[in-house]
N, C-alpha and C positions, 0 to 999 in steps of 0.2 A: 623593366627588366624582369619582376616577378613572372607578367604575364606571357613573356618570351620564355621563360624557364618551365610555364605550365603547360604553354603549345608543345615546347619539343618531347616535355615526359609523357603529353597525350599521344604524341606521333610513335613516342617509343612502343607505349603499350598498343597501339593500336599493331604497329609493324611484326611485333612477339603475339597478339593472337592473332593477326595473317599466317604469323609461321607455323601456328598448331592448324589452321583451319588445313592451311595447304599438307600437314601430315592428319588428317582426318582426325582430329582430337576437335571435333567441333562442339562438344560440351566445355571443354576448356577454354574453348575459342572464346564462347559465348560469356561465360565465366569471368574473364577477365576484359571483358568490355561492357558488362551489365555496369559496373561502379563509373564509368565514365560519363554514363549517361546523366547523372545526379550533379556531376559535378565542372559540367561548360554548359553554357550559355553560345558558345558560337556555334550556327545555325548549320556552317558547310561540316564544321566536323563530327556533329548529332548526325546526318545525312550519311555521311561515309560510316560512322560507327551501327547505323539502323541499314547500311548497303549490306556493309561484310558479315552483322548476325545472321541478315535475310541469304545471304549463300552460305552459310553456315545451316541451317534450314535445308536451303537446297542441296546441300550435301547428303543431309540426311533424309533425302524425297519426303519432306516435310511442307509441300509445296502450297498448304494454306496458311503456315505462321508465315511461310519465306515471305510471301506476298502480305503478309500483313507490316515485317519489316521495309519489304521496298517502297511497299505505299508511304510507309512512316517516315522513312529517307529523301523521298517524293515531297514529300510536306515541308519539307525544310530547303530543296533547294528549289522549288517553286518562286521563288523569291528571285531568280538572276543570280543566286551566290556561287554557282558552278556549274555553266553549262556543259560542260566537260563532263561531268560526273552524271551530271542528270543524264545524259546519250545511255549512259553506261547503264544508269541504276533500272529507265525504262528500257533496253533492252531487256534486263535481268528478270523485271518484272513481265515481261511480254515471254519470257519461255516458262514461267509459271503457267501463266494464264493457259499457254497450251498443253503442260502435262494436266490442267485442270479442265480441259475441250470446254474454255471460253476463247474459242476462236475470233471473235468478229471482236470482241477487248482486244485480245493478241495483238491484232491487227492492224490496231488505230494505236498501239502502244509503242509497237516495232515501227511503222513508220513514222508516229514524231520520233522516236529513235533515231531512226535515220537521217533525218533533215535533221536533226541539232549534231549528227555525228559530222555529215559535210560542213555543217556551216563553220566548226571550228578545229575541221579538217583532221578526224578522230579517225586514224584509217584502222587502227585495231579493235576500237568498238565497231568501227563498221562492216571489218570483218564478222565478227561474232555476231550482228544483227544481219547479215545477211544469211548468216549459217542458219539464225534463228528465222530467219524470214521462210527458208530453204524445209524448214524441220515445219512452219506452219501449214504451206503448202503442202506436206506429205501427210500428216496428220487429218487435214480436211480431207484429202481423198482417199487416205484409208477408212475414214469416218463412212463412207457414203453406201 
């Protein structure tokens, strides 16, 4: 019962710093999910909590911490705990890579994105990696 009691106040706070990130309070964002980190042990929601810092990042075109949270995120659910979220978190990671012109990353990033967004039939991450796929491509050939 305790440990249900601590899931849903983790869910709380995580759902109120989504709600500052989405009003660009991404310092408060980050603020109020740094104490989380210290204090769960469950691997899928360290994952989501090191997702939403690393766009909290990218909000603020911060795009070598962002990528330092997604990889961190990466690391946890590595494991099978969410492939759900993993579609999501390496696309996240794969539109860093491109405001950073590591394209040929981007690109190995975005499409395991893509194959884990079909395989558990993610159409709205698959949106957004195709957008992102869409933005890779324009990037290489304004590069050239």
């Amino acid at each position: 019962h305790l440990n249900t009691m601590s899931r849903h106040k983790s869910m709380s706070t995580m759902l109120r710093a989504e709600c500052h990130l989405k009003l660009d309070e991404t310092g408060l964002c980050r603020s109020i999910l740094q104490p989380l980190i210290g204090s769960t042990t469950d691997r899928a929601l360290l994952g989501r909590i090191h997702n939403l810092i690393g766009q909290s990042y990218e909000a603020d075109e911060d795009h070598d911490k962002a990528c330092d949270h997604f990889e961190i995120s990466l690391s946890y659910f590595g494991h099978q705990t969410d492939g759900l979220a993993e579609g999501r978190v390496l696309s996240n990671l794969g539109a860093q890579y491109i405001h950073l012109r590591r394209f040929q990353e981007a690109s190995e990033i975005l499409y395991e994105a893509e194959a884990l967004q079909v395989k558990f039939g993610d159409r709205v991450g698959l949106t957004t990696t195709n957008h992102n796929l869409k933005m890779l491509y324009q990037a290489k050939h304004r590069s050239k």
